[in-house]
MIVO-185194 format. One line per field, with one value per residue: x negated, y, z of N, C-alpha, C in turn; residue in one letter; residue number from 1. Coordinates in pm, whole numbers, padded with zeros to 5 digits, m for minus. Layout:
BEGIN
n_X	[X:...]
n_Y	[Y:...]
n_Z	[Z:...]
ca_X	[X:...]
ca_Y	[Y:...]
ca_Z	[Z:...]
c_X	[X:...]
c_Y	[Y:...]
c_Z	[Z:...]
rest	[A:...]
nr	[NUM:...]
END
This chain:
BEGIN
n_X	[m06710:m06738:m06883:m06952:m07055:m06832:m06724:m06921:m06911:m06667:m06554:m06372:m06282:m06180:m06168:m06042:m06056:m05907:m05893:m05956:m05874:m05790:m05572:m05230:m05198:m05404:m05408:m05158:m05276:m05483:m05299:m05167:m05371:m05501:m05217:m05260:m05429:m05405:m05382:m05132:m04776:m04494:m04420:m04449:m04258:m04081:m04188:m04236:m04393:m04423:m04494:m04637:m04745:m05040:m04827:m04726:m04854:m04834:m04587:m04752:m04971:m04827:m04706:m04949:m04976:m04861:m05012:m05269:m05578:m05704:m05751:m05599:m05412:m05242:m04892:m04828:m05012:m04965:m04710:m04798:m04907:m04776:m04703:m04584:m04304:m04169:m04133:m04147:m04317:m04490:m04634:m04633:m04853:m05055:m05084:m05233:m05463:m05575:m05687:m05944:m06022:m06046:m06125:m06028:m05813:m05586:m05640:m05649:m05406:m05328:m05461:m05468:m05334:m05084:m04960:m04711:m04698:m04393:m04145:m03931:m03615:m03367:m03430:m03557:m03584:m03420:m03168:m03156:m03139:m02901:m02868:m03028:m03047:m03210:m03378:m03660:m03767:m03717:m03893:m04129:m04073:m04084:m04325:m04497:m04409:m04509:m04820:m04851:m04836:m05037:m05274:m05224:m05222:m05481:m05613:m05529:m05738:m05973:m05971:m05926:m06200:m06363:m06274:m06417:m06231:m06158:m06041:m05855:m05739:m05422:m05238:m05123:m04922:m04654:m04632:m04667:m04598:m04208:m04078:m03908:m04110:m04230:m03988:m03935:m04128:m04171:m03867:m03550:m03484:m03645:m03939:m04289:m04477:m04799:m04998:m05162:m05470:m05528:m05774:m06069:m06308:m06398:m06738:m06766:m06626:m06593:m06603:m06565:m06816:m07205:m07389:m07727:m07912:m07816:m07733:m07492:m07334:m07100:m07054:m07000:m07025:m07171:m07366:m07488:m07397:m07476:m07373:m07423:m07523:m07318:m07367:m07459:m07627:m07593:m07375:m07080:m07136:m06931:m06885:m06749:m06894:m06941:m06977:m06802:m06561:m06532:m06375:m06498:m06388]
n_Y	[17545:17730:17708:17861:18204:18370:18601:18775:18760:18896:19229:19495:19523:19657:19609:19324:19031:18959:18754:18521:18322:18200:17881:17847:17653:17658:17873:17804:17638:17794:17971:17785:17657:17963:17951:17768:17796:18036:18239:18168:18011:17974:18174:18229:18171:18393:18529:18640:18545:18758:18662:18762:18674:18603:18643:18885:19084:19352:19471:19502:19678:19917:19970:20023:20302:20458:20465:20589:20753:20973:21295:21514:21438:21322:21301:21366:21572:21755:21841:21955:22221:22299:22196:22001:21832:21588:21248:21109:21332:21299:21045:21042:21261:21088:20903:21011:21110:20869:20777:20870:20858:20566:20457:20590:20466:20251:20011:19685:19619:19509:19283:18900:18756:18938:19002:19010:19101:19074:19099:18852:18804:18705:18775:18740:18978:19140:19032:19040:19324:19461:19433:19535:19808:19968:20178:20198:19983:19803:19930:19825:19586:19566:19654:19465:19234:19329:19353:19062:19002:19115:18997:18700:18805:18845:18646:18480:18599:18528:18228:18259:18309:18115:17953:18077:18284:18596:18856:19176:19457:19655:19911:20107:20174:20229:20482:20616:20786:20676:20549:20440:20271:20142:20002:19833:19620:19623:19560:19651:19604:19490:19605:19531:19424:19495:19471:19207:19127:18823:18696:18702:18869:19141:19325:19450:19675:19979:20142:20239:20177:20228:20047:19840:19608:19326:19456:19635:19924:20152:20458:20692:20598:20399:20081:19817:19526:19210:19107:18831:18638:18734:18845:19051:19374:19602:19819:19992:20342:20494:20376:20234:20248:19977:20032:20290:20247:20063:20038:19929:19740]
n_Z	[14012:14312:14662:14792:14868:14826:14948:14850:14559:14548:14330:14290:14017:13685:13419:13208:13035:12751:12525:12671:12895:13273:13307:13338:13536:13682:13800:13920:14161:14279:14410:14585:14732:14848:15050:15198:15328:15465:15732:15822:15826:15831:15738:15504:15315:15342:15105:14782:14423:14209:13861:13585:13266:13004:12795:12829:12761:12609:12749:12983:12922:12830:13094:13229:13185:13316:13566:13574:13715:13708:13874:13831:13618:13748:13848:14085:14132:13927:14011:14202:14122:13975:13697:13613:13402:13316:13391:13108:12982:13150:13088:12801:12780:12941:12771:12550:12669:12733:12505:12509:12764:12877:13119:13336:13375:13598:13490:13581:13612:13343:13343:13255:13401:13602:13920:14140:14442:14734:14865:14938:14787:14969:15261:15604:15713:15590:15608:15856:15907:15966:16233:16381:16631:16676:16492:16500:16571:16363:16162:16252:16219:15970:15905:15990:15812:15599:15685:15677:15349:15277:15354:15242:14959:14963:15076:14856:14618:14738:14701:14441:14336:14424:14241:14043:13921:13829:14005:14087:14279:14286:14432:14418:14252:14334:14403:14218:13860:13802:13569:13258:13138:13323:13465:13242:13289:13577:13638:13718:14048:14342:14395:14351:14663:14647:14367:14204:13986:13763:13600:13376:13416:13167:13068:12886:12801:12803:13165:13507:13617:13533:13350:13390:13187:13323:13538:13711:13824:14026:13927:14045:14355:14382:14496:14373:14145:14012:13705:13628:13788:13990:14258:14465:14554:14758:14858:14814:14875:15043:15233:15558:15834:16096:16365:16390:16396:16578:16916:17231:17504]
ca_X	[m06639:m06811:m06865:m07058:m07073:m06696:m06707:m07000:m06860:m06533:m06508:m06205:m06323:m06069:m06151:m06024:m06109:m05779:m05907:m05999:m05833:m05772:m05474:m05141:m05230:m05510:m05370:m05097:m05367:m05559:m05201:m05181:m05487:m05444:m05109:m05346:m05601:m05433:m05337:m04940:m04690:m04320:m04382:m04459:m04123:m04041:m04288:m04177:m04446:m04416:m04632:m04637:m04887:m05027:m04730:m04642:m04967:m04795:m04560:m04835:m05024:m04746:m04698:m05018:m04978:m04833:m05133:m05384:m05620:m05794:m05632:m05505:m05281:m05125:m04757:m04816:m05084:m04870:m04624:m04860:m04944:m04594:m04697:m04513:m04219:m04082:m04174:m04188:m04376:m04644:m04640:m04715:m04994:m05112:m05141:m05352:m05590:m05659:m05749:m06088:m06060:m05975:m06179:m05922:m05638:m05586:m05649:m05623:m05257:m05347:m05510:m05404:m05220:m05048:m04917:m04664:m04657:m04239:m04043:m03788:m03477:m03279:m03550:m03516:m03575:m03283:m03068:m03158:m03148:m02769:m02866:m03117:m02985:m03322:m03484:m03804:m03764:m03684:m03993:m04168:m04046:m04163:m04479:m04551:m04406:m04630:m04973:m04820:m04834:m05203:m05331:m05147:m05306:m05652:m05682:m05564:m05855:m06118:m05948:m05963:m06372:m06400:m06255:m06455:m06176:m06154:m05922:m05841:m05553:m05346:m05168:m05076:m04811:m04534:m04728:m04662:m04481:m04113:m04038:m03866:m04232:m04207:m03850:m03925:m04193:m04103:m03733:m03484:m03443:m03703:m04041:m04363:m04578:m04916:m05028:m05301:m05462:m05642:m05847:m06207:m06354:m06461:m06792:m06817:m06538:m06618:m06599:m06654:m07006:m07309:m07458:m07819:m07884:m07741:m07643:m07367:m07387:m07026:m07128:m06986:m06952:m07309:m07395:m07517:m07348:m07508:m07283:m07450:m07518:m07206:m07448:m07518:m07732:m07590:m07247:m07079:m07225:m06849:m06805:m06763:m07018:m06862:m07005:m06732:m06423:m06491:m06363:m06546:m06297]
ca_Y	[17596:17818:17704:18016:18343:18456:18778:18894:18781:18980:19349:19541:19563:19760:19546:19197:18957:18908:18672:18368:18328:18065:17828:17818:17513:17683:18010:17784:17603:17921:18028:17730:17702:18067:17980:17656:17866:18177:18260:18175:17901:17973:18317:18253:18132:18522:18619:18599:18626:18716:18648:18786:18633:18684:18673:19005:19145:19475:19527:19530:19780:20030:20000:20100:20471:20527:20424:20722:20789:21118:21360:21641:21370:21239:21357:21460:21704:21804:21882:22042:22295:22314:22187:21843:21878:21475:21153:21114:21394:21246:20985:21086:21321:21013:20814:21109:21111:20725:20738:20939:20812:20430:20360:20643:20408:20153:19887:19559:19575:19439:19120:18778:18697:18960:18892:19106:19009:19111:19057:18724:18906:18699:18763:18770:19110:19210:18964:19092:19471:19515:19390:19639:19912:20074:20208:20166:19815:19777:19989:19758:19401:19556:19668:19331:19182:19395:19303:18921:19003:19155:18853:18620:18860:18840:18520:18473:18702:18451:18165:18291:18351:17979:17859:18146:18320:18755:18916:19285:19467:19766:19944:20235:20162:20280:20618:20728:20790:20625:20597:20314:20182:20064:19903:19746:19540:19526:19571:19753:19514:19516:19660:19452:19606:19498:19406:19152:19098:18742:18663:18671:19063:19212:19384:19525:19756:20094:20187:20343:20105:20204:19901:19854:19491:19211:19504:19717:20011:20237:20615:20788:20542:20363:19947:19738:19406:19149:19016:18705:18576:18749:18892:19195:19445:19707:19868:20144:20400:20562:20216:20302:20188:19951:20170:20411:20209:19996:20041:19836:19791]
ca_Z	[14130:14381:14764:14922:14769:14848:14984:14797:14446:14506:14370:14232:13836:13599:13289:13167:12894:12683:12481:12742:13059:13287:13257:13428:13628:13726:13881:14054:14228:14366:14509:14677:14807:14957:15116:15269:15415:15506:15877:15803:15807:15802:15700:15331:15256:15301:15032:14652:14379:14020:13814:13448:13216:12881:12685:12849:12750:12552:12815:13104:12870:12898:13207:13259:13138:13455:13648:13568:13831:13711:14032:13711:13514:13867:13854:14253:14113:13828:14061:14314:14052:13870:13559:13583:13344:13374:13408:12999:12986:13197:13000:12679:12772:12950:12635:12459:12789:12767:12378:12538:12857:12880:13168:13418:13431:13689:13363:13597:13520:13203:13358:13183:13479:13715:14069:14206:14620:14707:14990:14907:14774:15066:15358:15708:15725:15506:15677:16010:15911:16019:16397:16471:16653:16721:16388:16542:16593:16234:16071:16268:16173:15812:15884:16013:15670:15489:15680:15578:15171:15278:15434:15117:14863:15024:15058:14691:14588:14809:14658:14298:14340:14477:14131:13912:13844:13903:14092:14139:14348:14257:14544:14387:14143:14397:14469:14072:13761:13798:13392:13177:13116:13465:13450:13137:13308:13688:13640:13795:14161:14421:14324:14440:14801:14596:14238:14181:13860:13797:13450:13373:13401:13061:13152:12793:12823:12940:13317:13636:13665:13457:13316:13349:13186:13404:13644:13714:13947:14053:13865:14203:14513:14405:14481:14245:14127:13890:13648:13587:13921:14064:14364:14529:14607:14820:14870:14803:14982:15124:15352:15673:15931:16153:16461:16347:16413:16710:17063:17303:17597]
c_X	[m06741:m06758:m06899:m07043:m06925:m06649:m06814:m06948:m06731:m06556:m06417:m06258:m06186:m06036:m06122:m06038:m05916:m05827:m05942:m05939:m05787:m05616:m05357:m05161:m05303:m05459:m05278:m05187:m05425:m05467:m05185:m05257:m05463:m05311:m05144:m05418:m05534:m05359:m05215:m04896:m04571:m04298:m04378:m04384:m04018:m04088:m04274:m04315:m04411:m04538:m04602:m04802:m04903:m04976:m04669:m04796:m04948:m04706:m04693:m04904:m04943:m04681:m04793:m05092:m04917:m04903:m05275:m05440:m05649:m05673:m05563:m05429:m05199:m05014:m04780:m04876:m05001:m04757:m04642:m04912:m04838:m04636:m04627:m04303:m04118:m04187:m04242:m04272:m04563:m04709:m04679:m04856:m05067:m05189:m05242:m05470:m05642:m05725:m05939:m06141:m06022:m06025:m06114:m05815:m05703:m05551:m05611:m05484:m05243:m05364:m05430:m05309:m05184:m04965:m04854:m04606:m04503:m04200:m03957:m03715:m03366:m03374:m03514:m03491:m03427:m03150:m03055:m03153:m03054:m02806:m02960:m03068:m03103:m03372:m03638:m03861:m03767:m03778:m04074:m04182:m04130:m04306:m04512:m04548:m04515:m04759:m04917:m04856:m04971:m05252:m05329:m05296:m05471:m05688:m05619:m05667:m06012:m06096:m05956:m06135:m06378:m06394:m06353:m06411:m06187:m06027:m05931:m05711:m05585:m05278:m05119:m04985:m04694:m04532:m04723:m04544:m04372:m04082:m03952:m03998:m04261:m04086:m03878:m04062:m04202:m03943:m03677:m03488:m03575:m03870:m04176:m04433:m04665:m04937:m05139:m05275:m05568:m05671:m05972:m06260:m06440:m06588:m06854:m06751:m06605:m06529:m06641:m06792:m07069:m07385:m07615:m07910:m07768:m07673:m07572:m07324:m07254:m07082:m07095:m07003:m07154:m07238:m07376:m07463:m07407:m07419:m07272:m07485:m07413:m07261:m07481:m07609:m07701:m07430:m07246:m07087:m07066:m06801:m06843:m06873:m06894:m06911:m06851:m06572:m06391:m06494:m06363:m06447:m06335]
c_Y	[17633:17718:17778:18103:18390:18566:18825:18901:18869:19111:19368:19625:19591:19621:19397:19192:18953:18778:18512:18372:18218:18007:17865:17733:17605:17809:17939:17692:17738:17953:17938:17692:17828:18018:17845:17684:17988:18170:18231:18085:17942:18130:18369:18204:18265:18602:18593:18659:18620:18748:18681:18769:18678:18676:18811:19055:19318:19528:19594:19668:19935:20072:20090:20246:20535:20524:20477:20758:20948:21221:21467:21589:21299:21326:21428:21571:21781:21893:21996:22173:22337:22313:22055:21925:21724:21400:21120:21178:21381:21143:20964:21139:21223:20925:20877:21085:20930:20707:20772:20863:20637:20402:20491:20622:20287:20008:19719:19538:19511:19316:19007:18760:18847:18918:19018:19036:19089:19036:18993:18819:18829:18693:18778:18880:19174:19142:19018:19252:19572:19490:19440:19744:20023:20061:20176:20032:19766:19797:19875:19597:19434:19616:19504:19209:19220:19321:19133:18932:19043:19045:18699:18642:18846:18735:18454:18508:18582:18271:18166:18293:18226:17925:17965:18231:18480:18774:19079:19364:19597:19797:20082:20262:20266:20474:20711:20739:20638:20665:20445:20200:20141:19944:19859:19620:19487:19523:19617:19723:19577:19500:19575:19554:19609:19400:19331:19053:18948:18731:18644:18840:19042:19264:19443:19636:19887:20094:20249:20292:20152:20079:19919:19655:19436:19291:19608:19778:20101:20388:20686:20719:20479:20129:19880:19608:19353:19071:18872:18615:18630:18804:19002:19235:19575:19691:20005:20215:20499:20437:20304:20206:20147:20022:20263:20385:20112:20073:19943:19861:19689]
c_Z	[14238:14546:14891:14823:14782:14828:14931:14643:14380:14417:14267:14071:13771:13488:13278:13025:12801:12596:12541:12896:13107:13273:13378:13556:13731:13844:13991:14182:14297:14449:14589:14763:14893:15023:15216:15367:15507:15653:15864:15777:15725:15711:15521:15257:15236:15255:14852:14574:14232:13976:13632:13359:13073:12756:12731:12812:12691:12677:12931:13068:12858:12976:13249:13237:13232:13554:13616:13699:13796:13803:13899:13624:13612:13831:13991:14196:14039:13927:14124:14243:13935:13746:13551:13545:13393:13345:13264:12924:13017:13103:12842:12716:12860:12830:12563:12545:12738:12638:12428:12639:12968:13008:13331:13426:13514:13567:13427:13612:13410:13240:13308:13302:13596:13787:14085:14326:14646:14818:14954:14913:14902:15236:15508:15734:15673:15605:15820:16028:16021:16194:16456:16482:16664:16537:16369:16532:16439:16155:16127:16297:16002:15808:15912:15871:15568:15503:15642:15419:15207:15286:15316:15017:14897:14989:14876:14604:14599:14709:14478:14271:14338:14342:13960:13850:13940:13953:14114:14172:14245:14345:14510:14306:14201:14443:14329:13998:13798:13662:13349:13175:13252:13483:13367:13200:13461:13712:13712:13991:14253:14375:14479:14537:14704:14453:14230:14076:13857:13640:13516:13348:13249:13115:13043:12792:12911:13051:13394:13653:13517:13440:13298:13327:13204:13497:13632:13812:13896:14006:13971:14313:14503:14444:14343:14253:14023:13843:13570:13711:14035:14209:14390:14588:14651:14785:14832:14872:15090:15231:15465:15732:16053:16294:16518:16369:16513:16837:17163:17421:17690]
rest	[X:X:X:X:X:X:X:X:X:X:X:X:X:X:X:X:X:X:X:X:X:X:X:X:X:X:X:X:X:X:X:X:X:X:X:X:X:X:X:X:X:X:X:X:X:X:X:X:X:X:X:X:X:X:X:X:X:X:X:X:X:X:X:X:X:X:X:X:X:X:X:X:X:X:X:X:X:X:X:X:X:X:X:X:X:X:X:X:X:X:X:X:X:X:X:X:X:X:X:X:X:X:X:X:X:X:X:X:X:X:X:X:X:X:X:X:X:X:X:X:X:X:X:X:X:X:X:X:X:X:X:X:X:X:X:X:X:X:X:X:X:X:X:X:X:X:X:X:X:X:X:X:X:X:X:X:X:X:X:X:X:X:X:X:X:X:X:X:X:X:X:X:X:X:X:X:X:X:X:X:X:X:X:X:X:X:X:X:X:X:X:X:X:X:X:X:X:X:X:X:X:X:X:X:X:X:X:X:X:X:X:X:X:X:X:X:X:X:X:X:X:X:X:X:X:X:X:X:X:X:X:X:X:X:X:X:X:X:X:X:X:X:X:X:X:X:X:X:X]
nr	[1:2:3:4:5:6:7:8:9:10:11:12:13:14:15:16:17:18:19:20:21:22:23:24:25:26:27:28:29:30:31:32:33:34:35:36:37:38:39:40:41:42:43:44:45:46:47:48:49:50:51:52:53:54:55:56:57:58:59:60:61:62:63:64:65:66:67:68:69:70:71:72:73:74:75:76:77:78:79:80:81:82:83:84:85:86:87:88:89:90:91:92:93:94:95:96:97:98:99:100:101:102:103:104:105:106:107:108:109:110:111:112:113:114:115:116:117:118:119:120:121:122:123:124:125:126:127:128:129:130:131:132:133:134:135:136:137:138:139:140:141:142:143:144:145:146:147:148:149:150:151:152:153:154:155:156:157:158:159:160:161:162:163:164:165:166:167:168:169:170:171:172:173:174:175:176:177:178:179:180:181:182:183:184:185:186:187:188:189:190:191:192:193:194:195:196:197:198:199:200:201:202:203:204:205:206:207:208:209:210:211:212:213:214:215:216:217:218:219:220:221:222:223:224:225:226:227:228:229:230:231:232:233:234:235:236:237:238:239:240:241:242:243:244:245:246:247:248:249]
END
């Protein structure tokens, strides 16, 4: 178990191990821990998570044929260029793309354990919907819910590192293909804000990092990560410079 190294051991890797992952026990420990640590009391009683592990391991996998990054198999592009016929559509010619290109899907859907963060199906928010007369007032009780599931998920992430174990989000699920291979694995009801995957990262698996040795360098964004001391050596080079976003007042 790790007591320093936190925030440098994090980053958002595609690939998981299927074959070794940590235990049940183990994952509900990390969540509690995060819900120990993280800025929030009362508020994480209006935060539901599911968690599908790896007895869903086939579903998760066709889920993730809806989770294509390359920008010319998105459905938006498809659309934006009127070649998107349907959802099933995408879908298939997804499956042909990943035989070549396994390492242009959002793969930590697969992870031994995912997390889907979800607004409690009886939540304040919902309960309190009918008694806002202002709209405004309303978008902003749920933005505030939202940065809550951020804050959760985060510190799940910092808490997963501490015990060894990986972590990577997904935030884009809601942003794509709507197909059956979605309902068959988050079901019809209320669809999670953010996905997070926990296991042990693969780092044989092709990916976006070139491997050189022990290290493992992003092919477009750049920083190097060693995957044996979990340590860094640089970032990716599109971070902003904090310069660039403060206002001294």
């Amino acid at each position: 178990m790790l007591d320093t190294n936190l925030l440098e051991r994090r980053i958002n890797y595609r690939n998981f191990r299927k074959d070794k992952y940590p235990s049940a026990d183990k994952i509900i420990e990390i969540i509690q821990e995060a819900i120990n640590v993280a800025p929030m009391t009362g508020e994480v009683k209006y935060i539901e998570i599911d968690i599908w592990g790896p007895e869903y391991s086939e579903l998760k996998h066709e889920f993730m044929y809806t989770l294509v990054t390359s920008k010319e198999y998105k459905k938006s592009h498809r659309i934006k260029r009127g070649t998107y016929i349907s959802d099933e559509d995408c879908i298939l010619r997804n499956r042909e793309y990943f035989k070549t290109h396994p390492h242009m899907f959002n793969r930590q859907v697969e992870a031994p354990y995912l997390l889907g963060m979800r607004e409690e199906s009886r939540s304040r928010k919902r309960s309190q919907q009918n008694k806002f007369t202002d709209k405004e007032q309303y978008r902003e009780t749920n933005k505030l819910f939202h940065q809550e599931i951020a804050m959760l998920t985060y510190a799940i992430s910092l808490a997963a590192n501490r015990h060894e174990v990986d972590a990577a989000f997904c935030r884009c699920h809601q942003q794509n293909i709507e197909a059956k291979e979605c309902d068959d694995l988050l079901g019809k009801g209320k669809k999670p804000t953010i996905l997070l995957g926990l296991g042990y990262y693969d780092f044989d698996e092709k990916s976006l990092f070139e491997r050189d040795g022990d290290w493992i360098e992003h092919t477009e964004k750049g920083g190097r990560y060693n995957i044996v001391t979990r340590k860094r050596d640089g970032y990716k080079r599109d971070k902003v410079g904090a310069r660039e976003i403060i206002n001294w007042k």
